[in-house]
C-alpha positions in Angstrom: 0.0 0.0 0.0 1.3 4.0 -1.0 2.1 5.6 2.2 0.2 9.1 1.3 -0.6 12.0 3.2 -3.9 14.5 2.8 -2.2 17.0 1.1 0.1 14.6 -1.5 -1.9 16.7 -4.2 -2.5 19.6 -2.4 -3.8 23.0 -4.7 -5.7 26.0 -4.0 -6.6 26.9 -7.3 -10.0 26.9 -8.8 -8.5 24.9 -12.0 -5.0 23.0 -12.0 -3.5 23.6 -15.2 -2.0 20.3 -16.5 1.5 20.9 -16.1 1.0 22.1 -12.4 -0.6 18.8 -12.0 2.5 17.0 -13.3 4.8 18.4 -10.8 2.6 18.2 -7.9 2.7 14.2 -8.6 6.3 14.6 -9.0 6.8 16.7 -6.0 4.5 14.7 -3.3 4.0 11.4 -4.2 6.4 8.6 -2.8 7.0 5.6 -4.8 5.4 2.5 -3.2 8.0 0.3 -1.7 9.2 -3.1 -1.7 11.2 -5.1 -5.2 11.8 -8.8 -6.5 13.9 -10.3 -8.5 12.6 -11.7 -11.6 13.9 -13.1 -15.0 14.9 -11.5 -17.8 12.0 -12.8 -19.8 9.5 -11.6 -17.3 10.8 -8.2 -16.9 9.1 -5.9 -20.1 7.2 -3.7 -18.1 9.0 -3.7 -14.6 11.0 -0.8 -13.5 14.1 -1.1 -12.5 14.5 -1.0 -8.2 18.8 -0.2 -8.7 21.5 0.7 -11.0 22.8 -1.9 -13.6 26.5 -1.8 -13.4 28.3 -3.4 -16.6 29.9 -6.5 -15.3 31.9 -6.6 -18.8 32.7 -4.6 -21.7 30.2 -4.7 -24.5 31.1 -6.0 -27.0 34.0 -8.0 -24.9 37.0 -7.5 -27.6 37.4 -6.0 -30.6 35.7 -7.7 -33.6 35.3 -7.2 -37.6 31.9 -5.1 -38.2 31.7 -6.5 -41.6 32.7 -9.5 -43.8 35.9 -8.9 -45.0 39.8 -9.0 -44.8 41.7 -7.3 -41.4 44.8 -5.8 -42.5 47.6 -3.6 -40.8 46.9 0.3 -42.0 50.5 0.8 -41.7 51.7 -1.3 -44.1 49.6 0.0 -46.8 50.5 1.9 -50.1 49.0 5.4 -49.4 48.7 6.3 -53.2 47.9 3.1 -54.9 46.3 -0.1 -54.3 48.4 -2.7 -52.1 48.6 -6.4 -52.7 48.5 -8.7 -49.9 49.0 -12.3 -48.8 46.0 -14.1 -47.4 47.1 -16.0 -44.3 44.1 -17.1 -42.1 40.6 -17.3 -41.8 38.3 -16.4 -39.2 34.4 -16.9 -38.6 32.4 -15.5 -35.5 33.2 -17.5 -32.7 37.0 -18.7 -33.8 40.3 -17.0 -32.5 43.0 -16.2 -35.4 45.7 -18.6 -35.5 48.2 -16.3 -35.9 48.9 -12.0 -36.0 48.9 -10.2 -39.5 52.3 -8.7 -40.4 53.3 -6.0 -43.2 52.2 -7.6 -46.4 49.6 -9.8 -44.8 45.6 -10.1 -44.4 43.4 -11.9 -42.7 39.6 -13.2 -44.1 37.2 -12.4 -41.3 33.9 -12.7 -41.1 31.4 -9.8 -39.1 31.7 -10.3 -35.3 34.9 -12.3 -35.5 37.8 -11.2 -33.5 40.7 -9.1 -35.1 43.7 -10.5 -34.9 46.9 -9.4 -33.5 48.6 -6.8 -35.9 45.5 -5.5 -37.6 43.1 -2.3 -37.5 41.5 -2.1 -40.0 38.7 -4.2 -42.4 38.1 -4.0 -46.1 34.7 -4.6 -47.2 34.7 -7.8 -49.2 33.0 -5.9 -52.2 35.8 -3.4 -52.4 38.5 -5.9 -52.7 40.0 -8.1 -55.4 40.6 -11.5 -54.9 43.5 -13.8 -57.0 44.4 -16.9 -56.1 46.4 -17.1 -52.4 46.5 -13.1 -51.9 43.8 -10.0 -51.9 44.5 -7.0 -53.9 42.5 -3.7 -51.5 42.2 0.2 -52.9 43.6 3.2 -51.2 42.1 5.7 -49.2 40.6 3.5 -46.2 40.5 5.2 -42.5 42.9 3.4 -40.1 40.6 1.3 -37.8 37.6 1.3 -40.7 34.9 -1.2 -39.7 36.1 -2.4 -36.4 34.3 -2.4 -33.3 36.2 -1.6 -30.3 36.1 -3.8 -27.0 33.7 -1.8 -25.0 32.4 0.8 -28.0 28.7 -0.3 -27.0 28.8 -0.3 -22.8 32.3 0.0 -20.4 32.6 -2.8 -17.9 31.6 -0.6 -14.6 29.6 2.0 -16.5 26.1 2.4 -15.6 23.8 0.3 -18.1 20.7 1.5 -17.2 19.6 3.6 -14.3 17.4 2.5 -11.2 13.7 3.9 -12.0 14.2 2.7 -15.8 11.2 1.7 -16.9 12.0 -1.7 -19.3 11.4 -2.2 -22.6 12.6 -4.9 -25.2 16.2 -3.1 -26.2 16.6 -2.3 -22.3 16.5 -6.1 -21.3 18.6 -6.8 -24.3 21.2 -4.8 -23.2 20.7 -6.9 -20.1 21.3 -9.7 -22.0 24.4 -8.8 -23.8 25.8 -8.5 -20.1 25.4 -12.0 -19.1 22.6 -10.7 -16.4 19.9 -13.4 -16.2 17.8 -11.9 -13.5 17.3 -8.4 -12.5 15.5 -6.1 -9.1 12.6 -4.5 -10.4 9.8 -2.2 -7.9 7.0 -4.7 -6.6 3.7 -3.9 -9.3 1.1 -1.6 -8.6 -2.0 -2.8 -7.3 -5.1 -0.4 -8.8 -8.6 -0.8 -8.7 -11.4 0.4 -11.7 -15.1 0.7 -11.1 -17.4 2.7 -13.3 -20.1 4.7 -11.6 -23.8 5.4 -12.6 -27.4 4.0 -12.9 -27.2 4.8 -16.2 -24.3 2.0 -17.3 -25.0 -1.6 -17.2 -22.5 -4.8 -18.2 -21.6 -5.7 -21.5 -23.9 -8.4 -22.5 -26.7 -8.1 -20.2 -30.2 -6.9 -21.1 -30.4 -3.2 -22.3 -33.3 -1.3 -20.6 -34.5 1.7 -21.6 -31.8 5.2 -21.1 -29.1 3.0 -20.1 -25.3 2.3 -22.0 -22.8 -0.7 -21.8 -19.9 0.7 -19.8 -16.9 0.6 -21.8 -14.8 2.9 -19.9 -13.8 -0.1 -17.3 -12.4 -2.3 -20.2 -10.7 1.3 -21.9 -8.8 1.7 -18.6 -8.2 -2.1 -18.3 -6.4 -1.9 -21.7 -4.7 1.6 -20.8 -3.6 0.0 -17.2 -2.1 -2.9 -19.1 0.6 -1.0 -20.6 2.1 -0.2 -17.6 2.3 -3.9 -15.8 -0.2 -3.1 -13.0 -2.1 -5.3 -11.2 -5.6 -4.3 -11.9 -9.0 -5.4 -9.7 -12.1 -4.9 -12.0 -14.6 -4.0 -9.4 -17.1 -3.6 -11.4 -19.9 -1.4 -11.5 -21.6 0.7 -8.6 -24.6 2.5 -8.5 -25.1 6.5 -7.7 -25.2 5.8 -4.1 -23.2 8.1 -1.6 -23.4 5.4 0.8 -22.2 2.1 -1.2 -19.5 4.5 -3.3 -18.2 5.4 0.3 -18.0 1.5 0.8 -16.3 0.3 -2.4 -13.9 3.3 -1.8 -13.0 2.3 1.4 -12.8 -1.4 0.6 -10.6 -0.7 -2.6 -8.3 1.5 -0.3 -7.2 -1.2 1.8 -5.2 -3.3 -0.7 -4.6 -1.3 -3.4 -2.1 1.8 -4.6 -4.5 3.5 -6.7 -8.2 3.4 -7.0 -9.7 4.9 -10.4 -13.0 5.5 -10.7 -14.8 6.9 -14.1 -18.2 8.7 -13.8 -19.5 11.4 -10.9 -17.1 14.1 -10.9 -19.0 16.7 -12.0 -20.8 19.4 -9.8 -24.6 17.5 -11.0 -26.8 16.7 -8.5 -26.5 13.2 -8.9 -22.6 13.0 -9.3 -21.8 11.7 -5.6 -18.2 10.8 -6.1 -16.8 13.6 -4.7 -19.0 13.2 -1.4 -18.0 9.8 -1.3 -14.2 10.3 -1.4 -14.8 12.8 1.6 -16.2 10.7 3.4 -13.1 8.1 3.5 -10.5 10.4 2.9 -10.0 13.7 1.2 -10.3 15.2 -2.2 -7.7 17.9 -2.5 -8.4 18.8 -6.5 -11.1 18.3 -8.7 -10.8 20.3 -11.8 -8.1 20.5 -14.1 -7.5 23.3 -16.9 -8.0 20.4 -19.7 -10.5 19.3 -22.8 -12.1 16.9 -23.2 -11.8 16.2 -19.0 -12.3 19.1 -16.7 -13.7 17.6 -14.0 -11.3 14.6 -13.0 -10.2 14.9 -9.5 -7.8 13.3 -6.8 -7.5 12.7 -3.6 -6.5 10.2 -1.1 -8.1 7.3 0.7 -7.4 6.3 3.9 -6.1 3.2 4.4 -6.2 0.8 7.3 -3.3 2.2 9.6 -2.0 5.5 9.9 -0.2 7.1 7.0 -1.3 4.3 4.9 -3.9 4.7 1.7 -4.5 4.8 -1.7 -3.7 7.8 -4.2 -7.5 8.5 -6.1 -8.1 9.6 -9.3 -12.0 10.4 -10.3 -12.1 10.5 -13.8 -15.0 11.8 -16.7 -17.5 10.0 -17.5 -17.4 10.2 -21.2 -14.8 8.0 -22.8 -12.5 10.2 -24.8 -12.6 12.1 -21.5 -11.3 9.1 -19.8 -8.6 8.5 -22.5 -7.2 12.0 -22.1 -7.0 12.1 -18.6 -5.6 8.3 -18.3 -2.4 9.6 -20.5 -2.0 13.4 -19.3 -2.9 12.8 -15.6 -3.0 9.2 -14.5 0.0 8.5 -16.8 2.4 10.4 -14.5 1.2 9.5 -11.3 1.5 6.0 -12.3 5.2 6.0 -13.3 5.6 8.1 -9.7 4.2 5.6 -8.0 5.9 2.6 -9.7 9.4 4.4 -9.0 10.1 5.3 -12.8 11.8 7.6 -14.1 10.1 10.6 -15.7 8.7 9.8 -19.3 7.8 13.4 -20.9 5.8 13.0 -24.1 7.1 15.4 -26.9 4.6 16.4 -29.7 5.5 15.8 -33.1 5.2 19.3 -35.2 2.6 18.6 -38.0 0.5 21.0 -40.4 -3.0 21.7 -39.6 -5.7 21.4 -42.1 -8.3 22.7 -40.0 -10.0 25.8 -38.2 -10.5 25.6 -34.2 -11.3 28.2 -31.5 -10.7 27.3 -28.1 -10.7 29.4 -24.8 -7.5 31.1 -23.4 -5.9 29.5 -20.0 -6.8 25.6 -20.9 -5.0 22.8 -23.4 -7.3 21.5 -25.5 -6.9 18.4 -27.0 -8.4 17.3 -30.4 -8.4 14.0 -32.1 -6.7 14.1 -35.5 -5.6 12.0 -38.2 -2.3 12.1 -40.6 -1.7 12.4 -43.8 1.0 13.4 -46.5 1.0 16.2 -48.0 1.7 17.1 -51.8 4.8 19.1 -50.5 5.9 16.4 -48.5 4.7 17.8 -44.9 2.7 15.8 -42.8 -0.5 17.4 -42.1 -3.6 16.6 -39.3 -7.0 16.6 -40.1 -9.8 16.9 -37.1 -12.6 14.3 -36.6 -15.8 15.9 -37.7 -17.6 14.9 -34.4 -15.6 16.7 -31.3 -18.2 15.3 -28.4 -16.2 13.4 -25.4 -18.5 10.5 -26.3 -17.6 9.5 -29.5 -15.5 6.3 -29.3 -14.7 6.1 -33.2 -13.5 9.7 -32.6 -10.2 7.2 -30.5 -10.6 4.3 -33.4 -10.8 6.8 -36.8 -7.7 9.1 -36.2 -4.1 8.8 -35.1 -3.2 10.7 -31.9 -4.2 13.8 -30.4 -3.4 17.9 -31.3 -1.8 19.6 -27.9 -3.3 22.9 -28.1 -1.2 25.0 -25.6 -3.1 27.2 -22.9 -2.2 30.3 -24.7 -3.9 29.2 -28.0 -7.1 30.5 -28.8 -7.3 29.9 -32.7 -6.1 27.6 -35.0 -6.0 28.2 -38.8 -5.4 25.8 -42.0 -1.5 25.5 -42.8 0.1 26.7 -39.2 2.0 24.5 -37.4 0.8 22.0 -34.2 2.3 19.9 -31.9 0.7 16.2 -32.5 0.9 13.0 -29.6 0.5 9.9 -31.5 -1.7 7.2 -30.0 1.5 4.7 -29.8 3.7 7.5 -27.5 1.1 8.0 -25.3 1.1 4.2 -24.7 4.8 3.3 -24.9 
């Protein structure tokens, strides 16, 4: 369980603008505590609970980069090409039998080591082959295609930093270490329940003024990009009371508790009350479209200075999807222990016309497409409501509209956040 305080998020602002609500996450919240030691194969996902020292030098000795013959540069003709003996052969995973001299090459295939006495590699294409000897041009670069013991990672360099959060080419590099196992932060435990009269299971009977809730399985699939632990509670009604329960019950083994749904300021949004009632709310608006009103706070847990971070978010899904990656996002790597992941927005062309107010980031689904001239251009969904799922399945990624924009015309230039960063 976090340890959290009341004030973890603290802000006395009517409306948090977004990157206020980044560092306050950074600032306040504590990582959760506790790591195991898992295997390589298990560890996409995990972040990293200490350093990775380099045991060895990557690679471990110098070796040809390409298939070839590994000659001394010395002994060349600087003005003409140089005709030389071929002595030895050597394939990945074979020693030479003996050094190269002046007047001497070696065949060696990529990844083999160089032999004593030579620096450099000619390309196979480049030289001339006749009978015993190799004939190679002028002009090469002493040390041309040869990878230097310990060019990649320095035995007792840092590999990768504690709060590394792992992907494929990061356990790769683990591999090429000889590591087999590595210390990784425990996973976060978070809980999702929608909220609402209105939203009823997937699959079950439809009555009148209701809607399957899909924003459980949209965070499920969000959550699972991050390796969390994830308890599907499930549905609860618009009941002050049994919301206080579940809240309280989720609080007790869990880090995070996210909740979709009864936020707002309606009279029938009874979220907020809820979270008061078990612990405190200490924001509930941010300075962000689609998504105002998502909120956090902190549940108490069990024992003193115990709890669960909370995050109430919209109720519409786009809503949902934009405050999962620009607020949830960072508070989950914070809690997990990782290091800080800023998303940078590719610069792309807009096709469109857009007003927005002053003071809030707006952003607006968009898809991509090339240009005559060779730019990259966006073009907005027709339909802008929060509700509109094919608005997430139709377009690419999502226009940052900075809090001092108020208009956008065809042809200037936008900052653009693919779907696939805002997942990675």
């Amino acid at each position: 369980m976090a340890q959290l305080t009341d004030d973890c998020f603290a802000f006395n602002g009517p409306l948090l603008p977004v990157d206020d609500a980044e560092r306050l996450i950074a600032e306040r919240i504590t990582p959760v505590a506790g790591h195991e030691r898992v295997a390589l194969r298990d560890a996409k996902g995990r972040v990293l609970a200490q350093d990775i020292v380099a045991p060895v030098n990557v690679p471990p000795f110098d070796n040809s980069a390409v298939d070839g013959y590994a000659v001394c540069a010395a002994a060349l003709e600087p003005a003409g090409e140089t005709r030389l003996a071929i002595i030895d052969r050597i394939t990945a995973g074979h020693a030479a039998n003996r050094a190269v001299t002046h007047g001497e090459a070696i065949r060696i295939f990529t990844g083999a080591p160089m032999p004593d006495g030579a620096d450099t590699v000619f390309m196979q294409e480049d030289c001339r082959v006749e009978g015993e000897h190799v004939i190679v041009p002028p002009g090469l670069k002493r040390g041309a295609n040869r990878r230097l013991a310990g060019e990649d990672m320095k035995a007792g360099a840092v590999a990768l930093p504690a709060g590394r959060r792992l992907s494929a080419p990061h356990i790769a590099l683990a591999a090429a270490l000889g590591l087999t196992r590595l210390d990784v932060r425990r996973r976060l435990r978070v809980a999702i329940f929608s909220t609402g009269d209105e939203i009823v299971e997937p699959g079950a009977a439809l009555p009148p003024a209701a809607l399957y809730d899909s924003n459980r399985y949209l965070l499920a699939g969000l959550l699972a990009h991050y390796g969390v632990d994830v308890t599907d509670l499930g549905i609860l009604a618009d009941n002050p009371a049994e919301l206080a329960r579940g809240l309280a019950a989720a609080a007790a083994h869990h880090d995070l508790v996210l909740t979709s749904g009864g936020v707002s300021t309606g009279e029938a949004d009874h979220v907020r009350d809820a979270v008061e009632s078990v612990g405190r709310l200490v924001f509930w608006r941010v300075a962000i479209k689609p998504g105002r009103p998502v909120a956090m706070g902190v549940l108490h847990g069990p024992h003193s200075g115990e709890g669960a971070a909370f995050v109430g978010l919209p109720g519409n899904p786009v809503a949902v999807f934009v405050t999962f990656v620009r607020v949830v996002r960072p508070l989950l790597l914070r809690l997990a222990g990782a290091l800080p992941e800023p998303l940078t927005a590719m610069p792309v062309r807009a096709t469109f016309h857009y007003k927005k107010r002053a003071g809030r980031r707006e952003y607006v689904r968009v898809a991509l497409r090339g240009a005559a001239d060779g730019a990259i251009e966006a073009v907005k969904y027709p339909q802008d409501g929060a509700g509109i799922l094919t608005s997430l399945t139709e377009t690419d990624g999502l226009a940052e509209l900075a809090e001092n924009v108020t208009k956008i015309e065809p042809g200037v230039e936008i900052g653009f956040l693919s779907y696939a960063s805002l997942l990675s």
